[in-house]
KEKE-3310 file (N, C-alpha, C; in steps of 0.2 Angstrom, whole numbers, plus 5000, padded with zeros to 4 digits):
npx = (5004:5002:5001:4999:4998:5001:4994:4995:4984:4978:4966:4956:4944:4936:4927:4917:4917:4925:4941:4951:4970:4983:4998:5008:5017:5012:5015:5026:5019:5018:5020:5028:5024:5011:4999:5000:5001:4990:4982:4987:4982:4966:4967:4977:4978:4969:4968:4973:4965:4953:4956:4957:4947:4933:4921:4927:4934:4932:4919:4906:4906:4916:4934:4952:4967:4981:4997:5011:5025:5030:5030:5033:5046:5044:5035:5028:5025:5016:4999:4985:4968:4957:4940:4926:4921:4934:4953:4955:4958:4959:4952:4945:4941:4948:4960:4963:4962:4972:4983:4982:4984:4997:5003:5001:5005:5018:5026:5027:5035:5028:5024:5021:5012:5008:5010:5016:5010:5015:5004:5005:4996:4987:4978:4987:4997:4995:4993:4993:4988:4993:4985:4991:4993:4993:5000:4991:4982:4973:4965:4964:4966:4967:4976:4969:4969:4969:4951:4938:4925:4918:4907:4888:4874:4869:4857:4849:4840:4827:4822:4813:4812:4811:4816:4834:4844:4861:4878:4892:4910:4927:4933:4947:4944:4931:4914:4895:4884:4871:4853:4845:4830:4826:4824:4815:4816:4824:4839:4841:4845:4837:4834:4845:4844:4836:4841:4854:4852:4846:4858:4866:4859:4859:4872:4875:4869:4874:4890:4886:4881:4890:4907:4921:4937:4951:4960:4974:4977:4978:4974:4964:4945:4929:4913:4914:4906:4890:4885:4873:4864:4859:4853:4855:4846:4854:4863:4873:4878:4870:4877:4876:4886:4886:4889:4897:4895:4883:4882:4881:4894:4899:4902:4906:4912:4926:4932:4919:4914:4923:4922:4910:4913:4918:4908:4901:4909:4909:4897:4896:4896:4904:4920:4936:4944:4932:4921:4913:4902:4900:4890:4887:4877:4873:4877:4889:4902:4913:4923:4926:4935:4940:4954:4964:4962:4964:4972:4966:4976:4972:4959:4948:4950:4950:4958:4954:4951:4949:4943:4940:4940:4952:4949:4958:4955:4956:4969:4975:4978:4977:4975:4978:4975:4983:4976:4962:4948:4942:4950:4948:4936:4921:4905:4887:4870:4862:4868:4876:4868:4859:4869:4879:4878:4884:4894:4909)
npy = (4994:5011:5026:5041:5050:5043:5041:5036:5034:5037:5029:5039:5039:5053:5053:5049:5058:5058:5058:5057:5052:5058:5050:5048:5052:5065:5081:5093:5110:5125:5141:5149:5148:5139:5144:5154:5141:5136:5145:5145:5133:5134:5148:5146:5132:5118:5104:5095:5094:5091:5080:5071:5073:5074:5063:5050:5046:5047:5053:5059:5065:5068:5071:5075:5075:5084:5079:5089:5097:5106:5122:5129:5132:5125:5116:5097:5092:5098:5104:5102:5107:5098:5098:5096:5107:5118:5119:5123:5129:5125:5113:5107:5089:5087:5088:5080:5067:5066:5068:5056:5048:5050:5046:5031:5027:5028:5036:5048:5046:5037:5040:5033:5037:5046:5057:5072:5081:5093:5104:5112:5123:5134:5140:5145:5136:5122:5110:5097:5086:5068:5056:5038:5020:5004:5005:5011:5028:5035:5045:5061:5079:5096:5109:5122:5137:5153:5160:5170:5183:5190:5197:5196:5194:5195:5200:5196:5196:5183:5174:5163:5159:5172:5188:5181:5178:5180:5173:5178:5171:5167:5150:5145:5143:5153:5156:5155:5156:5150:5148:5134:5132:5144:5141:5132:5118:5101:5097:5084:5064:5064:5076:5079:5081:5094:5104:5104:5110:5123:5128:5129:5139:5151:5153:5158:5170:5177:5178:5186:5195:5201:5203:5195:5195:5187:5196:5195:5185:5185:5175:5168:5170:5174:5166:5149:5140:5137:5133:5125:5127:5119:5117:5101:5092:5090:5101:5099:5104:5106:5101:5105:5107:5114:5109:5115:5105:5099:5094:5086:5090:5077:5075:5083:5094:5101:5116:5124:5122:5128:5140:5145:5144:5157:5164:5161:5165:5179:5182:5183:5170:5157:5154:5155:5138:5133:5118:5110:5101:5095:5089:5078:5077:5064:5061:5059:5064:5078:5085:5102:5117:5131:5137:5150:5166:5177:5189:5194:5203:5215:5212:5204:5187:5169:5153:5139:5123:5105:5089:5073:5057:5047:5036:5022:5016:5010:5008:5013:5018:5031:5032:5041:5038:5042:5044:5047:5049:5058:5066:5077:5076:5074:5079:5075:5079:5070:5065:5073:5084:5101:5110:5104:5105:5116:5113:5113)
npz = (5000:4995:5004:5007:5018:5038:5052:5067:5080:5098:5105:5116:5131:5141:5154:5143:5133:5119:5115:5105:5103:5096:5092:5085:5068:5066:5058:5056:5063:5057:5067:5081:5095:5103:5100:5091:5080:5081:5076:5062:5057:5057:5050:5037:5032:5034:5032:5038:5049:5043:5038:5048:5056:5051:5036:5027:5039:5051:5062:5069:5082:5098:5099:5089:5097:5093:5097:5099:5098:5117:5117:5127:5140:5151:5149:5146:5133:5122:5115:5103:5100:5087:5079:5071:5066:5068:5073:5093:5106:5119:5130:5143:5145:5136:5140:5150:5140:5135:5144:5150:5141:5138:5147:5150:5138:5140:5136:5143:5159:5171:5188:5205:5218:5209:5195:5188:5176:5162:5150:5136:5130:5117:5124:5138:5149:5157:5170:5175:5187:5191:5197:5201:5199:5199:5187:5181:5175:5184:5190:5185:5190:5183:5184:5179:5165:5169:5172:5166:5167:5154:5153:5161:5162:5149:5137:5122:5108:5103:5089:5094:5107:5114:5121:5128:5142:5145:5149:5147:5147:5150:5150:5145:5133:5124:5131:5129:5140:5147:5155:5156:5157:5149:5137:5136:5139:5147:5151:5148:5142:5133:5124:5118:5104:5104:5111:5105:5093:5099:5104:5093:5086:5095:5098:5084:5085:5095:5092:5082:5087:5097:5097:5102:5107:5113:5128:5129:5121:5106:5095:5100:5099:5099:5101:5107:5111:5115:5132:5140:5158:5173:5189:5199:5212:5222:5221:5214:5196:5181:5165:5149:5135:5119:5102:5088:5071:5076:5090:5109:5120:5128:5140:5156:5151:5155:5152:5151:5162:5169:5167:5171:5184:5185:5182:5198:5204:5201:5205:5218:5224:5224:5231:5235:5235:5236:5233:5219:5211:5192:5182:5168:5154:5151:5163:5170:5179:5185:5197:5203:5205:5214:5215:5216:5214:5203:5189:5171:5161:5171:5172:5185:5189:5190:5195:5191:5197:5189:5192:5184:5175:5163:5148:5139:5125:5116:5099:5085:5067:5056:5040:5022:5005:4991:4980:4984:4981:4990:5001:5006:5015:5021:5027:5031:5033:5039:5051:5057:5058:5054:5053:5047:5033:5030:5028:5017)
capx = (5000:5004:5001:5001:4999:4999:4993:4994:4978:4976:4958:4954:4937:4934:4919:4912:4919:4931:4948:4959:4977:4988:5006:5012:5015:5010:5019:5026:5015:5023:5021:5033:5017:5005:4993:5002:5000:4982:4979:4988:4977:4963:4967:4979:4978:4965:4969:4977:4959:4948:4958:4956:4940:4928:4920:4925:4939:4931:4911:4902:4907:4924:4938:4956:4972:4989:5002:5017:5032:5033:5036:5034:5051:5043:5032:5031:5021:5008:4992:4981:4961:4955:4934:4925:4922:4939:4956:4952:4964:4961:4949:4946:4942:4955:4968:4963:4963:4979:4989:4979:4987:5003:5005:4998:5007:5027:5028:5030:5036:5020:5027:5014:5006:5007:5014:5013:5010:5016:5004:5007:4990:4986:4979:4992:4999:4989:4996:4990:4991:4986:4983:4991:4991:4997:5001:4985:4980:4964:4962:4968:4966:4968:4977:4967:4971:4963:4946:4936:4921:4917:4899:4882:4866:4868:4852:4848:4833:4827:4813:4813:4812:4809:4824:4836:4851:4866:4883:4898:4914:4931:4935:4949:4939:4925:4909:4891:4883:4861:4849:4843:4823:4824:4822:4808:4817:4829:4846:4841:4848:4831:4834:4850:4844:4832:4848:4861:4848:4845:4864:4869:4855:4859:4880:4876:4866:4878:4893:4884:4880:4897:4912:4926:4945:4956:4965:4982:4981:4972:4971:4958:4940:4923:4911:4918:4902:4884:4883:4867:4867:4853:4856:4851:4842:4859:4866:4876:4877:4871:4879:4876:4887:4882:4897:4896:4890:4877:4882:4884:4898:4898:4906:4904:4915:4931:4932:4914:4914:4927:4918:4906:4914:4920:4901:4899:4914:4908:4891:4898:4892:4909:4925:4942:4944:4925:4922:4907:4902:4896:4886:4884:4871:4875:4876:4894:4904:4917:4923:4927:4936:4943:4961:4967:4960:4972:4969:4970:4973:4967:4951:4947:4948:4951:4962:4950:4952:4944:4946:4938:4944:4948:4951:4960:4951:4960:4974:4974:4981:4972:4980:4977:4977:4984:4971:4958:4945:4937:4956:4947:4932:4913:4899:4881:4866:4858:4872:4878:4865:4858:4872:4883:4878:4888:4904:4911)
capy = (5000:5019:5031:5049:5049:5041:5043:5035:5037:5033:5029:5039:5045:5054:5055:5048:5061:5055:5062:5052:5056:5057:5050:5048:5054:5071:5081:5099:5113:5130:5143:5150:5145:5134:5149:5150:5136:5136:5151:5142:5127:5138:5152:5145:5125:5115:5099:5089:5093:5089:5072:5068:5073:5073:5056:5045:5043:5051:5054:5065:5062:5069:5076:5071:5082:5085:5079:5094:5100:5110:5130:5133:5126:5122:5110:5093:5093:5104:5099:5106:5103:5098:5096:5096:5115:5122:5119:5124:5133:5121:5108:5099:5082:5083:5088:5073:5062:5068:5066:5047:5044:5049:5042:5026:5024:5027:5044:5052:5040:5035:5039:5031:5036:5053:5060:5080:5084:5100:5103:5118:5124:5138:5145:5144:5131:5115:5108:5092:5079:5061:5050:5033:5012:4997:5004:5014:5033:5033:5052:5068:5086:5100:5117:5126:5142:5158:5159:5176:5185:5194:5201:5196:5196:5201:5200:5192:5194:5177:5173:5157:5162:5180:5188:5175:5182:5173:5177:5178:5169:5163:5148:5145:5147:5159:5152:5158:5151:5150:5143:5128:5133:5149:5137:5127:5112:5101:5093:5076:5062:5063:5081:5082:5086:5100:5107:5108:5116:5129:5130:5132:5148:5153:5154:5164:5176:5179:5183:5192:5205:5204:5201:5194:5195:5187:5200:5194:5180:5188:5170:5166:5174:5172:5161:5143:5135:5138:5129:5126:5124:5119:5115:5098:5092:5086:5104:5099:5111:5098:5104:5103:5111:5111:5109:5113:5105:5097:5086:5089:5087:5069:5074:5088:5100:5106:5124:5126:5122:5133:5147:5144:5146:5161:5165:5158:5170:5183:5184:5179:5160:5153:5158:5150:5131:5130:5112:5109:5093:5097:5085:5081:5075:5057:5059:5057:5070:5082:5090:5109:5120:5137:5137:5155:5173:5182:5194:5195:5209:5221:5208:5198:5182:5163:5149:5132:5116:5100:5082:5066:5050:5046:5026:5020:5008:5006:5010:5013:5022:5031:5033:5042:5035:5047:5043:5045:5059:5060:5066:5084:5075:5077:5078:5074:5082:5066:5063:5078:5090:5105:5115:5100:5108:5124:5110:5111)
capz = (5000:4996:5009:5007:5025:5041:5057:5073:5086:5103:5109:5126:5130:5148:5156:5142:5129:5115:5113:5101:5104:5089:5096:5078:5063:5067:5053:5058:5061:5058:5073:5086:5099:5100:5101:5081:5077:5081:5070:5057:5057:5056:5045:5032:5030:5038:5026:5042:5052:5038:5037:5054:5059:5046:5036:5027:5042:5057:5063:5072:5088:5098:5094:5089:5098:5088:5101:5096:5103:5119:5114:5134:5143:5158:5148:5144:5127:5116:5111:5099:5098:5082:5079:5064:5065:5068:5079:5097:5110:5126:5134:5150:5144:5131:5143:5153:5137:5133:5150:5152:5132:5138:5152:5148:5130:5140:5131:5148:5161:5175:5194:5208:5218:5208:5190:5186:5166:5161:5145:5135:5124:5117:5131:5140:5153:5160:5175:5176:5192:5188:5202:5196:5203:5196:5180:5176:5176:5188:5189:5184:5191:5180:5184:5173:5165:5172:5170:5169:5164:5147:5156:5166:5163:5142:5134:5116:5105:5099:5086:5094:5115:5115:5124:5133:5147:5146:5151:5142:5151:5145:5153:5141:5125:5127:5130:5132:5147:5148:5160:5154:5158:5146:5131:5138:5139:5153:5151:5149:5136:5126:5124:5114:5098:5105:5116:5102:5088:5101:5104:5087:5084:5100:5095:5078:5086:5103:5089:5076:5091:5104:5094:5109:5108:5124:5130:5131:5115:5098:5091:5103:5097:5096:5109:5103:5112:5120:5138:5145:5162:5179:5195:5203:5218:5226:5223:5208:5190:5178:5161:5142:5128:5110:5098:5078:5070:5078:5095:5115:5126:5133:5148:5157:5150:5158:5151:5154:5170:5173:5165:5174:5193:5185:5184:5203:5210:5201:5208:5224:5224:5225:5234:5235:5242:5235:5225:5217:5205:5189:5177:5162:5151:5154:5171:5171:5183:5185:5202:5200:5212:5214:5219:5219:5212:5197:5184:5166:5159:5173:5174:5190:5185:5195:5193:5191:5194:5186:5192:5179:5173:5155:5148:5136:5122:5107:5095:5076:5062:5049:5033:5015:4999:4986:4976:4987:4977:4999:5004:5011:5019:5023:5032:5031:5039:5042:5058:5059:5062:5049:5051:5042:5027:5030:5026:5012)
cpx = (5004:5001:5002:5003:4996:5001:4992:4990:4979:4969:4959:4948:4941:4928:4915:4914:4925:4937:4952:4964:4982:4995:5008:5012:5014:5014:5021:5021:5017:5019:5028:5030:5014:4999:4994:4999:4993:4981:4980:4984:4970:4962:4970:4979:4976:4963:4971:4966:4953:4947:4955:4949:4934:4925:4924:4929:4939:4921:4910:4903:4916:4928:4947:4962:4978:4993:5007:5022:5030:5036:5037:5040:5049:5036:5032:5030:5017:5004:4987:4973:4958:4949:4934:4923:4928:4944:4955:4957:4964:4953:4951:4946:4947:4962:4970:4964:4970:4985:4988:4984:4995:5008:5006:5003:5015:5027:5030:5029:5031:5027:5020:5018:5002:5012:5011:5016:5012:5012:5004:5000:4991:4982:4981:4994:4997:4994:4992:4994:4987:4987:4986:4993:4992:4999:4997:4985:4973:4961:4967:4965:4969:4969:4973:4970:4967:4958:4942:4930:4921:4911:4895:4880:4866:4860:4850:4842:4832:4821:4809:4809:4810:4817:4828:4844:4855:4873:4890:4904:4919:4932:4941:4948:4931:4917:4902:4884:4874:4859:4847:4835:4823:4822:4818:4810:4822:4834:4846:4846:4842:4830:4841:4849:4840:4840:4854:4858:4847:4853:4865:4866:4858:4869:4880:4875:4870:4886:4893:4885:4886:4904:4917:4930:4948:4961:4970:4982:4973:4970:4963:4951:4936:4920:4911:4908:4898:4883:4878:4868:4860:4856:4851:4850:4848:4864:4871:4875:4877:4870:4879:4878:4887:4889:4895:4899:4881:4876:4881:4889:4895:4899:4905:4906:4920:4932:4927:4912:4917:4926:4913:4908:4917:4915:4898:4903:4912:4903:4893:4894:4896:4915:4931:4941:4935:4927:4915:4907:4898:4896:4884:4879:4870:4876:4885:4899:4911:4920:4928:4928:4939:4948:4964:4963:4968:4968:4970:4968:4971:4961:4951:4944:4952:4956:4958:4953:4947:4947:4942:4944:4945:4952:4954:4959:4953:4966:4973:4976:4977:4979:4975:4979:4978:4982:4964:4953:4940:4942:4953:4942:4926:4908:4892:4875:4861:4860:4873:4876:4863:4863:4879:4883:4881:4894:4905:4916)
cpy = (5006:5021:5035:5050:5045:5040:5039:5038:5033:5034:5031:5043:5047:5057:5052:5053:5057:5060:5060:5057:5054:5057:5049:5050:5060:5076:5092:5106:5121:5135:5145:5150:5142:5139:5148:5145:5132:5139:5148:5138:5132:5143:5151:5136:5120:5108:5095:5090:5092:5081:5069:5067:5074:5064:5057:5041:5043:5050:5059:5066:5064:5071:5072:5078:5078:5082:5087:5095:5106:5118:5133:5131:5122:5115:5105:5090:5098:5099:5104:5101:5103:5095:5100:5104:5121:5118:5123:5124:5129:5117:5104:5094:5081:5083:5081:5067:5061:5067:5059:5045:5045:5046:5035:5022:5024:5034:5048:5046:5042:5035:5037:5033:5044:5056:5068:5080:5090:5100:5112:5119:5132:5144:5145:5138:5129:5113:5101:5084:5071:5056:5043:5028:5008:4998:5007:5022:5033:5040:5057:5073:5089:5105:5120:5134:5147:5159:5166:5177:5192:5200:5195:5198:5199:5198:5200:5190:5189:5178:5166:5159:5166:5182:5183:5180:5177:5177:5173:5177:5166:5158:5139:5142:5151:5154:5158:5155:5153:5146:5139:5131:5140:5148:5132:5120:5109:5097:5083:5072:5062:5070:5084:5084:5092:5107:5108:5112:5122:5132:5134:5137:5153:5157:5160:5169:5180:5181:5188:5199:5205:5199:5199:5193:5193:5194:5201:5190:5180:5181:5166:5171:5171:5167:5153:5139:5139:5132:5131:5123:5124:5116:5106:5098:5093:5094:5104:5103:5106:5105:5102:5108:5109:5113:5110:5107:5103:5091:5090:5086:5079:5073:5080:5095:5105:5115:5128:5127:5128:5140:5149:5145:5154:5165:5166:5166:5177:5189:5184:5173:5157:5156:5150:5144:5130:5123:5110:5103:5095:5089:5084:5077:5068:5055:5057:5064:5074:5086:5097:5112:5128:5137:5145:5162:5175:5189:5192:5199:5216:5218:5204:5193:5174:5159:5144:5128:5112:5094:5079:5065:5052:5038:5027:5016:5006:5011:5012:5018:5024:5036:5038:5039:5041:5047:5044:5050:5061:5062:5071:5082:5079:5077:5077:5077:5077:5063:5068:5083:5094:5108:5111:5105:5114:5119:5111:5110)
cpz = (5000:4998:5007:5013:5030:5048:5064:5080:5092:5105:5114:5123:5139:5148:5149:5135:5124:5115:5109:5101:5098:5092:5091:5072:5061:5064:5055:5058:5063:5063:5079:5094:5096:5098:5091:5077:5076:5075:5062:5051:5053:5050:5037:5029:5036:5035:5032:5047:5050:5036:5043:5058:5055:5042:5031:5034:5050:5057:5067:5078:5092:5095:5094:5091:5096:5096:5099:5102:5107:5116:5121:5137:5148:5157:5147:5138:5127:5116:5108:5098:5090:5082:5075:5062:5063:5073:5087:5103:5115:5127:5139:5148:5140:5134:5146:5147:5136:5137:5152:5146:5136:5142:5153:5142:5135:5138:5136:5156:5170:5184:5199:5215:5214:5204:5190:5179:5165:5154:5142:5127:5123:5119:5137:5144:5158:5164:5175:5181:5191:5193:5197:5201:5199:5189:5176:5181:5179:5187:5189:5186:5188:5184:5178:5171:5165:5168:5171:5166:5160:5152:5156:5161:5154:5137:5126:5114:5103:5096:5089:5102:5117:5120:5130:5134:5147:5147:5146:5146:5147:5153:5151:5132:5129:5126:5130:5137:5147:5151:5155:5149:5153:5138:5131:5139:5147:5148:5154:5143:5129:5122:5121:5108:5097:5108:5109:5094:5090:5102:5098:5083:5088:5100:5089:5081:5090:5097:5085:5082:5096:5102:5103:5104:5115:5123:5127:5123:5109:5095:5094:5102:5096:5101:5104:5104:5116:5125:5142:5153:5166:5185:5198:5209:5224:5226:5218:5202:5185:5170:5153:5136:5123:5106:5090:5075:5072:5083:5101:5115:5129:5140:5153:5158:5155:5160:5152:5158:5174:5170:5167:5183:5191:5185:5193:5206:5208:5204:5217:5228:5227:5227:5233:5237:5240:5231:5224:5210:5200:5182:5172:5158:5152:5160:5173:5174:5183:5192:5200:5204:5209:5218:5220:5213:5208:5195:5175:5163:5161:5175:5181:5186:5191:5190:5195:5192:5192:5187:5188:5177:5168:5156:5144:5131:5115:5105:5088:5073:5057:5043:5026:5009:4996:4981:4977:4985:4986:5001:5008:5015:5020:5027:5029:5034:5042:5049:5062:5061:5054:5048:5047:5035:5025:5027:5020:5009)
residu = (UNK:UNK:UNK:UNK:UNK:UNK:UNK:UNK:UNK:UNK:UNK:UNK:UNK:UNK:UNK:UNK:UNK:UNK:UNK:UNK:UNK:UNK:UNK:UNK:UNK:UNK:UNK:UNK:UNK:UNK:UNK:UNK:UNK:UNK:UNK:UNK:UNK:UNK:UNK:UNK:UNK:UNK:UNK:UNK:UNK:UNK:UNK:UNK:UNK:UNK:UNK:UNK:UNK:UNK:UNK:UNK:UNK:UNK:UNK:UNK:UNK:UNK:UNK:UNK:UNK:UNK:UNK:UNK:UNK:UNK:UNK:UNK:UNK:UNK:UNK:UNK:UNK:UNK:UNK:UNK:UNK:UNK:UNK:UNK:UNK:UNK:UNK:UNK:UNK:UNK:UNK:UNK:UNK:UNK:UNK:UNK:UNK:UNK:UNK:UNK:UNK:UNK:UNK:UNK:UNK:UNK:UNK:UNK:UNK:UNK:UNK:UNK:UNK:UNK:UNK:UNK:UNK:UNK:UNK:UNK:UNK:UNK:UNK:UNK:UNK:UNK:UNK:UNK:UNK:UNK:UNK:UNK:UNK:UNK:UNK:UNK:UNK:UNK:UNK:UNK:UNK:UNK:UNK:UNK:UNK:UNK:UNK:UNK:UNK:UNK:UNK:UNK:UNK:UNK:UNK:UNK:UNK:UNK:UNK:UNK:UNK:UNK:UNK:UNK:UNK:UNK:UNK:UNK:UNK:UNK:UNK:UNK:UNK:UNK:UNK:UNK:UNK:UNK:UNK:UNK:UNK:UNK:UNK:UNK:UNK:UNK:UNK:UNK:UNK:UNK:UNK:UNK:UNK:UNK:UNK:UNK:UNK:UNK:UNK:UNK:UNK:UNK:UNK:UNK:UNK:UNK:UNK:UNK:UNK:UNK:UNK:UNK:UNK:UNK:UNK:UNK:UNK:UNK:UNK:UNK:UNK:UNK:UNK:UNK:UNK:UNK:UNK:UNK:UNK:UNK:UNK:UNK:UNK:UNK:UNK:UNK:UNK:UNK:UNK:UNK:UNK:UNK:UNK:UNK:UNK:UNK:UNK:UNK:UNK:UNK:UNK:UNK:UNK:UNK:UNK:UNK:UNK:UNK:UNK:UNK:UNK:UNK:UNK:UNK:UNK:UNK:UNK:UNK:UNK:UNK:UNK:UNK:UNK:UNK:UNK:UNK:UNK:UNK:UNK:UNK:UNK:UNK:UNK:UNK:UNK:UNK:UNK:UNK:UNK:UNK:UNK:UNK:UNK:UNK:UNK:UNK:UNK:UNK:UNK:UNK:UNK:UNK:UNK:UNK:UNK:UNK:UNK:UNK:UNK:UNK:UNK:UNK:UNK:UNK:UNK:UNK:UNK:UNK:UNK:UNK:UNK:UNK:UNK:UNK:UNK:UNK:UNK:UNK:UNK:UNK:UNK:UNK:UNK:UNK:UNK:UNK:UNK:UNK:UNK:UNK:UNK:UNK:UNK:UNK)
# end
C-alpha cells in the first residue's frame, strides 16, 4: 500500500467524551506557539483537520488532539484541539485524554502514587496531576488556565424564545453560558437534539451582536460554544454544551465548567477552596474548584480546577490513499445536524 499519509491514534474518551490522541506521525505545524499554530490550522491549511475529523475517516462524535512539541520550557508537550468545525485553544476532557494517552502509552514516564504533566496549549499552561496504581492513570486534576468574565446578565433577542440572558465567560475558550429553563426544555439524554439546535442559533446570534477577543492572545475569538446549564436536587450544576455542527459534550466540559465558577465567584456564589460537581448529560461528573484569584489583563479572573477520569480503548492508524477523490472530507446532515451543510 501507498500512503500519502499516516497517522497513529490513541483511543481515550473521559467521562464519556472522546479524545483520540495522535502520538504519531503528526507532521510539523509551523508557529513559534502553540497559540500559532492554532491560528495556522485555522486560517491558512486546515487539510490535516479535515483528514482527521471529518468522514470518510472520522464521525460526528469527539475530537482528535495533535500531540506537538513544547514551545513553553517548563512544559512537557503541546496539544492542539481539532473538531470538525475548527482547531480549538484548550479543553478539559481533552487535557485529561491527553495526560491518560501519555502516560499510559510510556511517552512520559508514570510515577505512583502521583505524575505531574506539564501541557502547554494555546491557552496557556495545564498543569496536570494524575493520580496513578498498578500501571494505570485513575484520575487527573487540571490546573486550569485563568478563567474570567466577558459580562452578566447580556440580553439576546430570539425569534425562537423571546429575549434570553446569558453570560459571556472565557473559561479557556470563550463560552456563552444560559439557563437551561429559558428554552423550555431540561438537560436530559432525550433532549439532545432539541439542546444543540438551540445552541447552534443561539451561538450565531451571541457573535453576530458581541464580537470577543482574549486580552492577552488575539488567536483566541469568538464564543467557541453555548453551555446550557441547571442546578440539581443534590446541589450539583448539571451541564450541556452544543458543539458545531450538531452534538453535545459527553462529559461535562472542563472549560465550561470553569467558566462557569468564574460566573459563581463573580456573583459571589463561590469563593476560594470551594468544589462543586458538575454534570453532564450522561450523568457522568466532573469536580470543580477554585484554587486562587488572578487577573487577566486588569480583569478579575480565577484559577480552576477539574478532576475526571479518562480510559483508554483502542489503537489505530488512519492513513490516506493518494488517490483517494474524499482526501478533504465530509459531512452529512443526516448525523451531523443541519448546520453539516455549511461544510464544504
Amino acid at each position: 500500500m501507498r500512503w500519502k499519509r499516516t497517522i497513529q491514534l490513541l483511543d481515550v474518551h473521559c467521562e464519556g467524551e472522546i479524545g483520540k490522541v495522535a502520538i504519531g506521525g503528526v507532521p510539523k505545524i509551523p508557529g513559534n506557539s502553540i497559540a500559532e499554530q492554532l491560528n495556522h490550522i485555522n486560517t491558512v491549511d486546515d487539510s490535516l483537520r479535515r483528514f482527521l475529523c471529518l468522514e470518510p475517516r472520522s464521525g460526528s462524535i469527539g475530537s482528535v488532539n495533535l500531540l506537538v512539541p513544547a514551545k513553553r520550557p517548563e512544559a512537557d508537550f503541546g496539544f492542539i484541539i481539532l473538531q470538525a468545525d475548527q482547531a480549538h485553544a484548550m479543553s478539559g476532557s481533552n487535557s485529561i485524554c491527553v495526560t491518560t494517552a501519555l502516560l499510559e502509552s510510556g511517552m512520559v514516564e508514570m510515577k505512583e502514587p502521583e505524575t505531574v504533566v506539564m501541557l502547554d496549549t494555546a491557552a496557556g499552561l495545564v498543569k496536570a496531576t494524575a493520580t496513578c496504581r498498578d500501571g494505570r492513570c485513575e484520575r487527573v486534576t487540571l490546573t486550569m488556565v485563568p478563567s474570567f468574565v466577558e459580562a452578566l446578565d447580556v440580553e439576546i433577542d430570539t425569534p425562537q424564545w423571546g429575549r434570553i440572558k446569558l453570560d459571556l465567560c472565557f473559561g479557556g475558550i470563550f463560552y456563552a453560558l444560559v439557563d437551561v429553563e429559558q428554552i423550555g426544555t431540561t438537560i436530559e439524554k432525550a433532549n439532545a437534539r432539541t439542546l444543540v439546535e438551540a445552541g447552534m442559533i443561539l451561538k450565531d446570534l451571541v457573535n453576530k451582536a458581541v464580537p470577543l477577543v482574549h486580552p492577552e492572545i488575539p488567536e483566541i475569538r469568538g464564543v467557541a460554544y453555548v453551555m446550557f446549564r441547571g442546578r440539581e436536587a443534590d446541589g450539583a450544576v448539571r451541564t450541556c454544551t452544543t458543539m458545531w455542527p450538531g452534538r453535545v459534550d459527553r462529559s461535562p466540559c472542563g472549560t465550561g465548567s470553569s467558566a462557569n465558577l468564574a460566573t459563581l465567584h463573580a456573583r459571589g456564589l463561590a469563593k476560594v477552596g470551594d468544589v462543586f460537581t458538575s454534570r453532564s448529560i450522561i450523568g457522568s461528573e466532573f469536580q470543580a474548584g477554585i484554587v486562587r484569584v488572578t487577573d487577566v489583563a486588569g480583569r478579575p479572573a480565577i484559577v480552576p480546577t477539574i478532576s475526571g477520569r479518562g480510559w483508554t480503548f483502542g489503537l489505530h492508524q488512519v492513513s490516506l490513499d493518494p488517490f483517494d477523490p474524499l482526501a478533504e472530507g465530509f459531512a452529512l446532515t443526516d448525523t451531523w445536524g443541519p448546520q453539516a451543510g455549511e461544510i464544504r
